[in-house]
C-alpha positions as a Markdown table, in Angstrom:
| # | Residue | x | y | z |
|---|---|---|---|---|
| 1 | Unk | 0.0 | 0.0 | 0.0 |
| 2 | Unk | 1.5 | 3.3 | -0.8 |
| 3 | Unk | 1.8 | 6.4 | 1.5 |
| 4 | Unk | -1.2 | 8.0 | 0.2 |
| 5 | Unk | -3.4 | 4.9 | 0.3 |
| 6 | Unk | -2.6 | 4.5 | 4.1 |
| 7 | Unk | -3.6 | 7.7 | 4.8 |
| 8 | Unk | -6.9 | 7.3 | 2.0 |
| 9 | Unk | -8.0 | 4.4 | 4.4 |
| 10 | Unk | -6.6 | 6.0 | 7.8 |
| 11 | Unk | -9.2 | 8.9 | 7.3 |
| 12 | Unk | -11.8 | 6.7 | 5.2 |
| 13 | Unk | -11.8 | 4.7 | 8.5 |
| 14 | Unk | -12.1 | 7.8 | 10.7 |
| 15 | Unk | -15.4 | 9.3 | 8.6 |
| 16 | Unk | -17.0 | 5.5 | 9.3 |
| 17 | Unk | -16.4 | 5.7 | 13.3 |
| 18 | Unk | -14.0 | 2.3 | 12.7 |
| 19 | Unk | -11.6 | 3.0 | 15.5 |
| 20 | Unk | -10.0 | -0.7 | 15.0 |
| 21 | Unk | -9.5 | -0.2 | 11.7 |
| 22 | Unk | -7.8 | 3.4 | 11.8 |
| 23 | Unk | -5.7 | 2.0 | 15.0 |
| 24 | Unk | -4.3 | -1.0 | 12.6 |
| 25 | Unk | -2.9 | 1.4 | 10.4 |
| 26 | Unk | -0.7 | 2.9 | 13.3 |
| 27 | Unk | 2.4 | 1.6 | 14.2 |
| 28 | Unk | 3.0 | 0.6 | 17.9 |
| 29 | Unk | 5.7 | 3.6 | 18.2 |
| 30 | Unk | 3.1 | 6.4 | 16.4 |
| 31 | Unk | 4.5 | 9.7 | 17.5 |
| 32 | Unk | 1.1 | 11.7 | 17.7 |
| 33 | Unk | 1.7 | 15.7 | 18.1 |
| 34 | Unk | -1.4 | 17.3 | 18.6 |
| 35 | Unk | -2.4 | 21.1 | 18.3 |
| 36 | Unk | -2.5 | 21.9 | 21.7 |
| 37 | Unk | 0.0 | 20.3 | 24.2 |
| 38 | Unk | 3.0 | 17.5 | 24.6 |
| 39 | Unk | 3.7 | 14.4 | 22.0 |
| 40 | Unk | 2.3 | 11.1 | 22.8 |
| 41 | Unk | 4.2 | 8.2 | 22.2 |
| 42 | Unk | 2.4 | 5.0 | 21.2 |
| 43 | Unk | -0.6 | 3.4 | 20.0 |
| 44 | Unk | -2.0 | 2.9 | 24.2 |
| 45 | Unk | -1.8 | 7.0 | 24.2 |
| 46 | Unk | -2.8 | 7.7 | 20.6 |
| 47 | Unk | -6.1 | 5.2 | 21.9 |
| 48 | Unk | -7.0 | 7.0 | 24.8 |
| 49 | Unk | -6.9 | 10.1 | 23.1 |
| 50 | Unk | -9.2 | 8.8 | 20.2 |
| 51 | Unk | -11.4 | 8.1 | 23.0 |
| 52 | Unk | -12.3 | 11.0 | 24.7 |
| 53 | Unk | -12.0 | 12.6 | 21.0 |
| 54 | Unk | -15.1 | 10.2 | 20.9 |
| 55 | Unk | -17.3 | 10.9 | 23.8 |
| 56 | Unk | -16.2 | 15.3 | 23.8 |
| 57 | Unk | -16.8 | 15.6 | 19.5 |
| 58 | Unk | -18.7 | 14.1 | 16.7 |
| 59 | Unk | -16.6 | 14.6 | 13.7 |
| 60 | Unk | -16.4 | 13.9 | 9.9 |
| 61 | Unk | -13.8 | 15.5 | 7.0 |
| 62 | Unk | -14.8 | 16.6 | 4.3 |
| 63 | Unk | -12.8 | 18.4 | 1.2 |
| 64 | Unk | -9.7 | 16.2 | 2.0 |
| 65 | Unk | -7.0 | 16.5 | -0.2 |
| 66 | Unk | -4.5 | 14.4 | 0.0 |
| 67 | Unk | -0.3 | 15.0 | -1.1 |
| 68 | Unk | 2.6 | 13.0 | -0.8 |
| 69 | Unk | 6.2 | 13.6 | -2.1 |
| 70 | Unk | 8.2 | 11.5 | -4.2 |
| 71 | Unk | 9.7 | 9.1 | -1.6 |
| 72 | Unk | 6.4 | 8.0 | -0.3 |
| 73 | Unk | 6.4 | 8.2 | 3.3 |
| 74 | Unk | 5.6 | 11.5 | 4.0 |
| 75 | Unk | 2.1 | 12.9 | 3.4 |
| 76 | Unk | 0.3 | 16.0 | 4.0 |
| 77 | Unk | -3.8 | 16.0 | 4.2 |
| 78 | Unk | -5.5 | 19.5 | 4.0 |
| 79 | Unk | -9.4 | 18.8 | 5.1 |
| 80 | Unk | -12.9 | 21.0 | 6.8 |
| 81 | Unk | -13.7 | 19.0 | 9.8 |
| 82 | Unk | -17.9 | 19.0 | 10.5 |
| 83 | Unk | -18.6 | 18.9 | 13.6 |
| 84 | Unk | -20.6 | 18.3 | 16.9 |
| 85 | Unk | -19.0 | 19.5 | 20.3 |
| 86 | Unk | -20.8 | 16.8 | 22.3 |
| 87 | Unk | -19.5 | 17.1 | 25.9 |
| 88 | Unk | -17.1 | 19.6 | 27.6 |
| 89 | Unk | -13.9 | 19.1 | 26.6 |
| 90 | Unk | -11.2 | 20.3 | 29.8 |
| 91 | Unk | -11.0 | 23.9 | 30.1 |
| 92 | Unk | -12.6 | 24.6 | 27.0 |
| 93 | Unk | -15.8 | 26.6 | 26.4 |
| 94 | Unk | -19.0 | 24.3 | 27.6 |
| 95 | Unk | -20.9 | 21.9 | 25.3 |
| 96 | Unk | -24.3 | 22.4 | 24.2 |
| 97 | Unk | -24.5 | 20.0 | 20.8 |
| 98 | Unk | -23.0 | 23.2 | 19.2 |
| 99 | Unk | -22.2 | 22.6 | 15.5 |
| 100 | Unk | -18.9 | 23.8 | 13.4 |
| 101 | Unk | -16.7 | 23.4 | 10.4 |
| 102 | Unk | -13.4 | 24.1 | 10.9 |
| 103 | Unk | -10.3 | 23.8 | 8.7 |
| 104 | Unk | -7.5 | 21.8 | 9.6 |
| 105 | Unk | -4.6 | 19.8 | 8.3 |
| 106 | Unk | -2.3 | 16.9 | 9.6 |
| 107 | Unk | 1.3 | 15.7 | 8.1 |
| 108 | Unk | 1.5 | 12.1 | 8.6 |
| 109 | Unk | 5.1 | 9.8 | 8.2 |
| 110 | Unk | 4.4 | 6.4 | 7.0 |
| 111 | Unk | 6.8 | 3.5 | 7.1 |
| 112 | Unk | 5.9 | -0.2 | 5.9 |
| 113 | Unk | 2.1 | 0.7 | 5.3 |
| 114 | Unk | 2.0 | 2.1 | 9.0 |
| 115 | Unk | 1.8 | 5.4 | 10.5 |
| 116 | Unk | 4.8 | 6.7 | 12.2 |
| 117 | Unk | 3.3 | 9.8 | 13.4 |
| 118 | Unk | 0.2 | 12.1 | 13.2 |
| 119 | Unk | 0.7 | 16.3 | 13.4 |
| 120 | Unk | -2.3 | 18.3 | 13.4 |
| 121 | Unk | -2.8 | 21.6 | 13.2 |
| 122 | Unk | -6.1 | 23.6 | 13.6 |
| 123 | Unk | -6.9 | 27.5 | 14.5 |
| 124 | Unk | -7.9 | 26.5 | 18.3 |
| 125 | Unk | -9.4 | 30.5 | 18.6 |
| 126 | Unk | -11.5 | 29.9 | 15.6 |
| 127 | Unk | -12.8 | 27.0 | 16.9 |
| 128 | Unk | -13.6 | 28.7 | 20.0 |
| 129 | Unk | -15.7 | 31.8 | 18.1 |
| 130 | Unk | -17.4 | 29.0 | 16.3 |
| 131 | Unk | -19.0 | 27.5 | 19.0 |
| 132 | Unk | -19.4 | 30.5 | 21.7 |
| 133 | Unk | -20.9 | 31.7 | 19.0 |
C-alpha cells in the first residue's frame, strides 16, 4: 500500500467511526503531536486520546485533499472538519451540541504501510468563536 493509500484508508476509516480499523494502520511507536499540548508516544496513548475525542466531539472530513512527495512516506492532508461539540472538553468553552466546520490539516510519516506519526494543526481561537458563537 503506498503512503497516500494508508492515509486514504486511515481517514476513510475515521469518517465511518471504525476505530480498530484506523488503530491497525498505526504503528505501535506512532508519534502523535497534537495542536495543543505534549507528543504522545504509542498506539495505548494515541487510543486513549481517540477516545475522549469520541465521547467530547462528533466529527467527519470533508474536502480532504490528500499530497505525498516523491519518496512515499511523507504525506500532507489539508481537510474541513464537520462537527458536533458533544461534551465539555477540559478547560474549553462548555458543550451544548454546538455545531462547526473548521479547517484543519495533519502531516503524517508512513513506514511499511504504517503510521509513524500524526501532526495536526487547527486554528484552536477559531474554533472557540465557532461554538461560543
Amino acid at each position: 500500500m503506498t503512503a497516500h493509500e494508508t492515509v486514504s484508508t486511515y481517514y476513510d476509516a475515521f469518517n465511518r467511526k471504525d476505530w480498530p480499523a484506523m488503530l491497525a494502520l498505526l504503528h505501535d511507536d506512532v508519534r502523535h503531536d497534537p495542536n495543543q499540548g505534549s507528543p504522545r508516544h504509542g498506539k495505548a496513548l494515541f487510543t486513549e486520546f481517540l477516545q475522549h475525542m469520541d465521547t467530547c466531539y462528533d466529527e467527519q472530513l470533508t474536502d480532504m485533499v490528500i499530497l505525498t512527495e516523491p519518496m512515499n512516506t511523507r504525506v500532507a492532508c489539508e481537510f474541513v472538519v464537520n462537527g458536533t461539540y458533544q461534551q465539555t472538553d477540559g478547560d474549553l468553552p462548555v458543550a451544548t451540541g454546538q455545531k462547526y466546520v473548521l479547517p484543519a490539516g495533519s502531516f503524517l510519516d508512513v513506514q511499511d504501510g504504517l503510521i509513524t506519526r500524526i501532526t495536526t494543526y487547527y486554528n484552536l481561537p477559531l474554533w472557540e468563536s465557532l461554538v461560543l458563537g
